[in-house]
Z-matrix of the N, CA and C atoms (Angstrom, degrees):
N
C 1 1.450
C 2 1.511 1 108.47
N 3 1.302 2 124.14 1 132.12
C 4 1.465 3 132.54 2 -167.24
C 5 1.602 4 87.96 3 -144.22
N 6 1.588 5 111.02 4 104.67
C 7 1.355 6 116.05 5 159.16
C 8 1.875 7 114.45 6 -114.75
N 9 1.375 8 100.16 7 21.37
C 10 1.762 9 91.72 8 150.92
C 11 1.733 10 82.78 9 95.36
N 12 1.403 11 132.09 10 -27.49
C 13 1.635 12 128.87 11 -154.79
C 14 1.356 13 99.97 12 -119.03
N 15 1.346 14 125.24 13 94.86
C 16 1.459 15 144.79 14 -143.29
C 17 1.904 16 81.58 15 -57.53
N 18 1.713 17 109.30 16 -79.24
C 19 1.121 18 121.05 17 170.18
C 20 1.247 19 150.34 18 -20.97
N 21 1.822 20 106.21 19 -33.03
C 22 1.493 21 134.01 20 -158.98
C 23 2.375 22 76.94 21 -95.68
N 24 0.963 23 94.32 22 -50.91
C 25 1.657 24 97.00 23 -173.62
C 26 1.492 25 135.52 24 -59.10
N 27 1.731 26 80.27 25 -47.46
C 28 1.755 27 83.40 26 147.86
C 29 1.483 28 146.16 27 -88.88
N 30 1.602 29 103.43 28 16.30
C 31 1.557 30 108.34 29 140.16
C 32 1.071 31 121.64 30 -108.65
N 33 1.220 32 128.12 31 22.93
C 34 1.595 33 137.40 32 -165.23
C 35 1.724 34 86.76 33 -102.93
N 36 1.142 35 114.27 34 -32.95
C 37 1.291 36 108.79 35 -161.72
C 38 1.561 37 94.82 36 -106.23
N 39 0.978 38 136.47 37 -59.48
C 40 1.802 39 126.18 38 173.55
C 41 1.268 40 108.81 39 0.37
N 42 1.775 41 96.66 40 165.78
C 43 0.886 42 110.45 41 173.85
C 44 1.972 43 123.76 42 -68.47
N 45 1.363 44 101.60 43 -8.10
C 46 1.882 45 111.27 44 -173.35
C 47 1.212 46 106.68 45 -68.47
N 48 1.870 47 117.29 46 -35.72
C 49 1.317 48 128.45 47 -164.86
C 50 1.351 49 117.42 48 -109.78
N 51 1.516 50 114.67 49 -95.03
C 52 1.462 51 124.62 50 -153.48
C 53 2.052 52 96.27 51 -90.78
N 54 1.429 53 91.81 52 -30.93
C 55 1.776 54 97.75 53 -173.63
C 56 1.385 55 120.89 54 55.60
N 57 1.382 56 114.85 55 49.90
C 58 1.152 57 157.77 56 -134.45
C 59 2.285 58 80.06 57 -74.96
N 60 1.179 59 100.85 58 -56.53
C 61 1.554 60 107.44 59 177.54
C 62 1.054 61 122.25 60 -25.80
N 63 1.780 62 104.30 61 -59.91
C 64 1.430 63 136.18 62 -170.52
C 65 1.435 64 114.72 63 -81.55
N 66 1.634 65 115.42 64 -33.26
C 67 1.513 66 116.52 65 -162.07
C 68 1.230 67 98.31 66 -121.68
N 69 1.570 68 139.44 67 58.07
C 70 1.172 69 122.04 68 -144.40
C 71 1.899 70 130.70 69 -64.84
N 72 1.872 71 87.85 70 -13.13
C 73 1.588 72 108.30 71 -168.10
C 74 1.013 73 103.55 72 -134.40
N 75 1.385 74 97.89 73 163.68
C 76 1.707 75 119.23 74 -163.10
C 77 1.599 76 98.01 75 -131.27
N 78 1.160 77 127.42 76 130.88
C 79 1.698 78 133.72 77 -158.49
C 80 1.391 79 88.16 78 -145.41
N 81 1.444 80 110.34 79 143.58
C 82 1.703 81 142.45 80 168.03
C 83 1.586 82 104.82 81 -139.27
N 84 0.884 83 108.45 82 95.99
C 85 1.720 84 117.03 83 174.91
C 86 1.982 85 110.43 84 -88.22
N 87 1.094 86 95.87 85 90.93
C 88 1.477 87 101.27 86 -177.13
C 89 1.743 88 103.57 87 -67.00
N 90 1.862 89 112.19 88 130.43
C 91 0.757 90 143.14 89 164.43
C 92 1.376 91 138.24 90 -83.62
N 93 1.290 92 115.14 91 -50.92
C 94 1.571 93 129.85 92 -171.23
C 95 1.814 94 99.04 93 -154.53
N 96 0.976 95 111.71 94 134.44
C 97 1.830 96 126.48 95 152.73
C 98 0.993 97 124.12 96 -132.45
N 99 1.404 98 121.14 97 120.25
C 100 1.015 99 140.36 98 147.07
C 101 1.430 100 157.70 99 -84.62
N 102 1.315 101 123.07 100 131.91
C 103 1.870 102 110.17 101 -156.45
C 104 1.570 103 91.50 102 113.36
N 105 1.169 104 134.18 103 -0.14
C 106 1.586 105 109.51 104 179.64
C 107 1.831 106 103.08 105 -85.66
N 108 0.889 107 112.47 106 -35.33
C 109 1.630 108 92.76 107 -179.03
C 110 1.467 109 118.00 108 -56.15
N 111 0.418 110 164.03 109 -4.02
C 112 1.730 111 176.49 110 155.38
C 113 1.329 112 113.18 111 -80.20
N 114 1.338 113 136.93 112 4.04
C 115 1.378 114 157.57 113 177.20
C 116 0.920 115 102.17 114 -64.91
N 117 1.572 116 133.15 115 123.76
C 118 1.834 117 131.49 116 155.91
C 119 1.631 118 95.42 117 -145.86
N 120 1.818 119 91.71 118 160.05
C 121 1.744 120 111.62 119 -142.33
C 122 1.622 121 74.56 120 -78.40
N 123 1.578 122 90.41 121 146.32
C 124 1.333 123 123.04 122 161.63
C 125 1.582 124 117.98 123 80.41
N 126 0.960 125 116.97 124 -5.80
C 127 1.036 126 127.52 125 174.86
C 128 1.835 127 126.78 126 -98.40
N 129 1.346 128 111.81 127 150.98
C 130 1.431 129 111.69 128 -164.50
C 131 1.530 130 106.67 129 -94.18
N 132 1.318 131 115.76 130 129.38
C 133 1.576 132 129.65 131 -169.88
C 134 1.340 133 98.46 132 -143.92
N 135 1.513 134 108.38 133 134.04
C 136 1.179 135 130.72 134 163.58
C 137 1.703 136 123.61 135 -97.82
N 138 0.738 137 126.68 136 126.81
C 139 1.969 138 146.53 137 -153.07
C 140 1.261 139 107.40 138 -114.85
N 141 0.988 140 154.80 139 133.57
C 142 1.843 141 151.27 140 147.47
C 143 1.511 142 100.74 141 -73.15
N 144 1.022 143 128.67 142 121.42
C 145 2.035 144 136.75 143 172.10
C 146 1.464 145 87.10 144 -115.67
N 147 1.479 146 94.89 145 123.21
C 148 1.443 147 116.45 146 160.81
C 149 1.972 148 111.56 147 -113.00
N 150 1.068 149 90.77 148 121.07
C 151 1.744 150 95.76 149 175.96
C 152 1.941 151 101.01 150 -139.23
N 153 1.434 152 80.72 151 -157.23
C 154 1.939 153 118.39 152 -176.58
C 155 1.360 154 95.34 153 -104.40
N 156 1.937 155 109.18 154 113.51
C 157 1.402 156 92.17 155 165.51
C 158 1.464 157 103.22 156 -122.07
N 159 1.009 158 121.53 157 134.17
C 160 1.551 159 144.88 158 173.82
C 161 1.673 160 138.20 159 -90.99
N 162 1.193 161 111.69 160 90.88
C 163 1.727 162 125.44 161 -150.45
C 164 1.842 163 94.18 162 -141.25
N 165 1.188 164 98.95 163 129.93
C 166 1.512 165 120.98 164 149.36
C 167 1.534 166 98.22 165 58.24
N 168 1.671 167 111.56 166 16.56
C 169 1.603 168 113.15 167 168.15
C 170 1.430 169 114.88 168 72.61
N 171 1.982 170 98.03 169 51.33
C 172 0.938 171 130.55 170 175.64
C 173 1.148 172 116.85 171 -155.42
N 174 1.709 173 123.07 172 136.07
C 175 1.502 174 117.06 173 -159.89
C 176 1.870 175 91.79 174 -137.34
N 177 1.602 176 98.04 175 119.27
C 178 1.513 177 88.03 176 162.09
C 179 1.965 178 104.24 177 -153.73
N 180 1.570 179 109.08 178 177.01
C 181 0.708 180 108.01 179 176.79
C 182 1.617 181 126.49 180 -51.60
N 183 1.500 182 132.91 181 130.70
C 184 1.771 183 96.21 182 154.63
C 185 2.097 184 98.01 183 -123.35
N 186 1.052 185 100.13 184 -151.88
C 187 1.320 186 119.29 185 152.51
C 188 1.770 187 126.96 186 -161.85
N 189 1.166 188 104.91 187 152.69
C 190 2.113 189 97.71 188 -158.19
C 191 1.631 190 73.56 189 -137.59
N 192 2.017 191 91.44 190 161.29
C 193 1.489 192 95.19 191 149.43
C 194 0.983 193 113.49 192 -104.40
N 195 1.619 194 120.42 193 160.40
C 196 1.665 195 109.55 194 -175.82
C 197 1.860 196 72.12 195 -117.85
N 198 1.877 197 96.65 196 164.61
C 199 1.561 198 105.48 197 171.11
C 200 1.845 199 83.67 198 -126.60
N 201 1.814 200 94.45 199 126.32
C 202 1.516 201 87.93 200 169.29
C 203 1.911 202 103.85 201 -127.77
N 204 0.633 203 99.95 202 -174.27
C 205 1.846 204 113.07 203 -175.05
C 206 1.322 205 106.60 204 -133.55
């Protein structure tokens, strides 16, 4: 994780939070998307991706929107 805040990151990753040592990766296993039929070139569309997301040795459902072009 690189949010630009040298400081803010290196407790993001400690042991208090992400335990970056221990958990070294962060996984989103995409499942289902939706919103792609309605897709045309060049243009900006937003999708809901539902997957497996996997953090700190924990796996659960989520869903995000992605905006792709």
């Amino acid at each position: 994780i690189n949010t630009n805040v040298e400081l803010r990151d290196e407790h993001l990753r400690g042991p208090d939070w992400l335990d970056a040592a221990k958990y070294p990766k962060i996984k989103f296993d995409i499942t289902k998307v939706e919103g792609v039929a309605a897709l045309t070139p060049n243009q900006q569309h937003e999708l809901k991706v539902t997957g497996k997301l996997s953090m700190h040795g924990v796996t659960r459902e989520e869903t995000a929107v992605a905006k792709v072009r």
